[in-house]
N, C-alpha and C positions, 0 to 999 in steps of 0.2 A: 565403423562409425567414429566421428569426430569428437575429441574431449569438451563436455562441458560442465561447464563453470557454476558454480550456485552459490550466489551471498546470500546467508542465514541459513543454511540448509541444513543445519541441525535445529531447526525452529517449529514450531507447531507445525506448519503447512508443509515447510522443508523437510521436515523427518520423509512425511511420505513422497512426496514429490523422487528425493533422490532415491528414495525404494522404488519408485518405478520407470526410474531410466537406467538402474542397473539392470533390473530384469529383461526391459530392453535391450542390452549390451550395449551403453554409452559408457566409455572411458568419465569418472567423475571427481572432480575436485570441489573441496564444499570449503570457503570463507565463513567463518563466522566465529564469534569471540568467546562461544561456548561448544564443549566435544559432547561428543553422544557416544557410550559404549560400546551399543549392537551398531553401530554405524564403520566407528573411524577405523577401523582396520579392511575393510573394503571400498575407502575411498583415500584418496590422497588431502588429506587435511592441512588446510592453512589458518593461524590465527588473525585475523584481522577487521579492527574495528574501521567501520566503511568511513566514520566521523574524522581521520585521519587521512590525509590522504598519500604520504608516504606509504601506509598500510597496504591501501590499494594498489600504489605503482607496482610493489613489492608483489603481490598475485600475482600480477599478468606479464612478470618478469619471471617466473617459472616455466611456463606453455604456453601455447599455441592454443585458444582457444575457439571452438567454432558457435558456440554456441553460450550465452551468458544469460541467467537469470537471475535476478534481484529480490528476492523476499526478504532481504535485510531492512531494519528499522525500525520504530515502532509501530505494532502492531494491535497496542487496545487502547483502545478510544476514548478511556477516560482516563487512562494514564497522557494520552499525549493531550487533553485537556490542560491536567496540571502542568506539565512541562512542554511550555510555546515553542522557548529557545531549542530547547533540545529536539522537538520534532522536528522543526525545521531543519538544523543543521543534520538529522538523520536522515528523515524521509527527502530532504529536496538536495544540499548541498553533497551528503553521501552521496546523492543518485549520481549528483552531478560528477562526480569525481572517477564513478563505472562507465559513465559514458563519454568521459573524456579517453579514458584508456579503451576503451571498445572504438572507437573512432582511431585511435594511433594505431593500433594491432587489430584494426581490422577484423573486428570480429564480424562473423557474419549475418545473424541475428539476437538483439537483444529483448528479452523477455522481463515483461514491467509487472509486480504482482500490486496491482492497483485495488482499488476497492468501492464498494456502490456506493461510499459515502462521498466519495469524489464529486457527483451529481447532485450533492442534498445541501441543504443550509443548514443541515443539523448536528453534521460531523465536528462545528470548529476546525481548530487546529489540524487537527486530522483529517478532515476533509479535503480541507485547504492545502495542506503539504502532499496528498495523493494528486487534487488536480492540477498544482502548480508543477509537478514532477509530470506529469500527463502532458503536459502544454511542451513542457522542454524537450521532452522526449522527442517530439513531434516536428520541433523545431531544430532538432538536429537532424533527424532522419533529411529535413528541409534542405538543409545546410550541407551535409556529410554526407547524404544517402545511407545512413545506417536504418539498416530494414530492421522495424520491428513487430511483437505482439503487444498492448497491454491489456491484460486479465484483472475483471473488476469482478471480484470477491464476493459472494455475499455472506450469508450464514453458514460458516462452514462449523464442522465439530468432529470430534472423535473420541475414542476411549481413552485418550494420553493424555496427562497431566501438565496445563498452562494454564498461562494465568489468563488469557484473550478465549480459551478455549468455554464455553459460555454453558453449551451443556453439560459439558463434563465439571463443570461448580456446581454446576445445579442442582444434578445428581446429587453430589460427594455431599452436597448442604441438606437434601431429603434424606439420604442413607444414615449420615450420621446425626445427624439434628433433629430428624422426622419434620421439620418443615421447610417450604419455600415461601423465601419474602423477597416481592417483587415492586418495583417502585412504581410499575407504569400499572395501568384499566384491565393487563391481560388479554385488551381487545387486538393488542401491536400483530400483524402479521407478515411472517418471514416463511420464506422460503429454504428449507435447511438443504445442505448437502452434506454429504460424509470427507471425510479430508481426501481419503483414498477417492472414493471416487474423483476429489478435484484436481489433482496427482495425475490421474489417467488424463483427462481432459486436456491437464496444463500442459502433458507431453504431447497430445491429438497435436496441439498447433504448430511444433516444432515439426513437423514431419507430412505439414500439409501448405502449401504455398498460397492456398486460398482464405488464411490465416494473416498473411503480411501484412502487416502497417496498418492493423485495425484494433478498433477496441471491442475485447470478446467478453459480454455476462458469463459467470458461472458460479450458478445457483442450481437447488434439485427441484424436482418436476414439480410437490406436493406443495402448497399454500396453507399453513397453518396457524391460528391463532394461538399466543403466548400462553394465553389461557388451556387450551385444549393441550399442551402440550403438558403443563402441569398435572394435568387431569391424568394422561398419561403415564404418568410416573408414577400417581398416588396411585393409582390403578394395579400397576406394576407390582407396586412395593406395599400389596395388601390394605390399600385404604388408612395405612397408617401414616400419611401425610398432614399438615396440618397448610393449607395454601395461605396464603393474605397477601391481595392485592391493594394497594394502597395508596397508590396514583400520587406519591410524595414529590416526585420526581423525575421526569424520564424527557426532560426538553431537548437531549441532545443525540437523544436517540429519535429513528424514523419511525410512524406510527404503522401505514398500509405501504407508503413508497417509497425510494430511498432521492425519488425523482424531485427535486423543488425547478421551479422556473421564480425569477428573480431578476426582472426588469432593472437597469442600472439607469437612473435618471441624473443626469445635470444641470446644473442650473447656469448661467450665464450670467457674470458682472461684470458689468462696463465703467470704466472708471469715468466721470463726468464732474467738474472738468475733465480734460487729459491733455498730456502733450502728444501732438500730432505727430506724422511717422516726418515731416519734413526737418520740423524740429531735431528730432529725435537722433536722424542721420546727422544734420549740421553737430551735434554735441557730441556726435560719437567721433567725427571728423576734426574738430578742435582740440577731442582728446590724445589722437594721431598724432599729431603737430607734435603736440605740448610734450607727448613722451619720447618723438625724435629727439626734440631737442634739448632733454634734460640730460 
């Protein structure tokens, strides 16, 4: 099997992810500007921030890679809120610097770890910086023929400790606190998946060609309201929870979909007077002249 490559893959998603292309027996090198203990002595570790892009050359001047995944960037939605500048230069002009090196050395598929908020109007920043990286993608594949996947994300979670990681706060805030405060009606419904499970998945497309140059969901089966899910927990953890929902604030999150449709309308103004295109030509041609012969 051919060596591949993973930006951020000591990250929430990435922990598991490169857990399950080892087991696979895929040679792995993991980029990212943070080490993992249980990890980095079973992979070939490089430090590198994607936002640089020396950093980058610097990767894919060690190996030969066949295979490259991207989960590097920011990754919670209300952090890339507060920082415009910085999502951007992560999520779009990072991407853009892996897919300039995957175009020169030829890698042979790039794998985009996008997210459902690409689709929504509710992501901001982070929406915007997933589908503006989506479009590019897209447009080099156009350009270059680089075959790719992008994976749009939805609810994912697990028992490991991050800070995007959504249930596992949630928990840690009932267990130690004995309540959950949530901003949104609790009516929001997401469909969760386990990391691992999205780990298996996100390897399914690397090793199936009817995956190429699409864009693939992955979300879990179950549809559950935000609400039911607390209910759950208090449940769990002996009725000793204290819930309160309080609908203070939740606009930038998605309430049933993460789908918005968003007609782009223009308007048209004509300048009245104007100068005519006859005009227009004659002054552009007198100003020919005039800079021959200064």
């Amino acid at each position: 099997m051919g060596r591949v490559l993973v930006f951020g893959g000591f990250g929430f998603l990435g922990y598991y992810l490169v857990k399950e292309l080892l087991q696979r027996g895929y040679e792995v090198t993991v980029a990212d500007i943070a080490e993992d203990k249980e990890l980095k002595n079973k992979v070939e570790y490089i430090y590198c921030d994607i936002s640089k892009e020396v950093d980058v050359i610097s990767v894919f001047e060690k190996y030969t890679f066949e295979i490259v995944y991207n989960l590097a960037g920011f990754a919670n939605l209300d952090n890339a809120i507060k920082f415009p500048i910085k999502t951007i230069n992560l999520n779009v002009i990072g991407n853009m610097y892996l897919l300039e090196q995957c175009v020169k050395h030829k890698v042979k598929k790039f794998i985009y770890a996008s997210s459902a908020y690409a689709m929504s109007n509710k992501g901001s920043f982070y929406g915007i910086s997933k589908l503006a990286s989506e479009k590019i993608i897209e447009e080099y594949h156009k350009k270059y023929d680089l075959p790719f996947v992008i994976l749009r994300y939805g609810s994912v979670y697990s028992e490991r400790a991050y800070d995007n990681n959504y249930i596992y706060n949630l928990v840690k805030e009932a267990v130690l606190q004995k309540k959950i405060d949530h901003k949104g009606d609790g009516n929001e419904i997401r469909e969760y998946i386990h990391a691992a499970d999205a780990a298996k998945l996100s390897v399914d497309v690397i090793e199936s060609q009817s995956f190429e140059n699409l864009h693939v969901v992955l979300t879990g089966t179950e549809r559950m309201k935000r609400i039911e899910l607390f209910e759950m927990i208090k449940e769990i953890l002996n009725d000793e929870v204290h819930i309160n929902c309080n609908d203070s604030g939740y606009h930038n999150h998605y309430k049933f979909t993460p789908y918005s449709f968003e007609p782009s309308v223009s308007k048209k103004l004509i300048a009245n007077p104007h100068i005519d295109m006859g005009q227009g030509l004659l002054e552009c041609i007198r100003t020919v002249h005039k800079d021959e012969k200064a």
